[in-house]
C-alpha positions in Angstrom: -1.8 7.0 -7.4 0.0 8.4 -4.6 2.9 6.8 -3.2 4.6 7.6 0.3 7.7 6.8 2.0 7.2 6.2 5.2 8.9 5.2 8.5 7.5 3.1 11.6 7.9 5.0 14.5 5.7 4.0 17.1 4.5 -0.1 18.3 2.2 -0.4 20.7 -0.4 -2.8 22.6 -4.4 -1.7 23.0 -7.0 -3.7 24.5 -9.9 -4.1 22.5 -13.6 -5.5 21.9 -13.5 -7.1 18.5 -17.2 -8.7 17.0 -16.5 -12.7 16.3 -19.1 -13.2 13.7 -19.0 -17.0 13.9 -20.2 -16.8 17.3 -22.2 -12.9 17.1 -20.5 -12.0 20.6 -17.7 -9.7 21.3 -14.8 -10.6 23.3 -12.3 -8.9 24.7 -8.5 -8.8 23.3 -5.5 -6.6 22.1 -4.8 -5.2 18.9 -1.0 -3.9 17.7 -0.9 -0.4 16.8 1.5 0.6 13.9 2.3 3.9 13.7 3.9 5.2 10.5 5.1 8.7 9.7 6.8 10.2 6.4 10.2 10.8 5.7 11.9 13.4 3.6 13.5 12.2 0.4 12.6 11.8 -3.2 9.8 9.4 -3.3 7.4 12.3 -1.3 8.8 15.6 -3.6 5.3 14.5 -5.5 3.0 15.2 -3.2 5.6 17.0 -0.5 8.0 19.4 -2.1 9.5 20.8 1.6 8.6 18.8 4.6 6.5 15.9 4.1 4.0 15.7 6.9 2.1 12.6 7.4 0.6 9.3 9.1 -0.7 6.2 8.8 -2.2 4.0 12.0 -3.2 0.5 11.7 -4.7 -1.7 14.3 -3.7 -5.2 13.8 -5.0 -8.2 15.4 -3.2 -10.8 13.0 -0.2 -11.5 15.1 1.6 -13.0 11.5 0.9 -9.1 10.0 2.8 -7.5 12.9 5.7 -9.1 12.5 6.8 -7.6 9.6 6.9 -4.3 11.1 10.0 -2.7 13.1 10.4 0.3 14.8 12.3 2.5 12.5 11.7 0.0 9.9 11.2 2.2 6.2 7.6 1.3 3.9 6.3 2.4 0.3 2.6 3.5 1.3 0.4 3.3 -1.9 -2.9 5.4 -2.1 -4.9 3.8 -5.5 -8.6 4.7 -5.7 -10.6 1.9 -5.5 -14.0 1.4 -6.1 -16.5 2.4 -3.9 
């Protein structure tokens, strides 16, 4: 496992076409965008001796998952392999 410490730094709006299965059409609407980067300190020396350079982007269209992220707001990122 890899873990990253990482820090929100960007929230923004997109329009997009999302596939509703129940009804097999798309429809238009907007997802959040969550922009993470990583932050120097301890918990990246691991995998990021000097400068840790990194991000993650999600595109969220469950408005109960955005809320709990904040701009400048700090996360544990955790990469465990998973089965394919």
């Amino acid at each position: 496992m890899v873990r990253a410490k990482m820090k929100v730094t960007e929230l923004t709006t997109r329009a997009v076409d999302l596939y509703d299965h129940e009804t097999k059409k798309t429809r238009a609407t907007t997802a959040e965008v969550v922009k993470l980067s990583a932050v120097s300190g301890e918990e990246n020396r691991p995998w990021s001796q000097y400068t840790p350079q990194g991000t993650v982007e999600l595109h969220i269209t469950n408005p109960d998952a955005v809320k709990q992220f904040a701009i400048g707001a700090i996360y544990y990122v955790d990469f465990t392999p998973a089965p394919a």
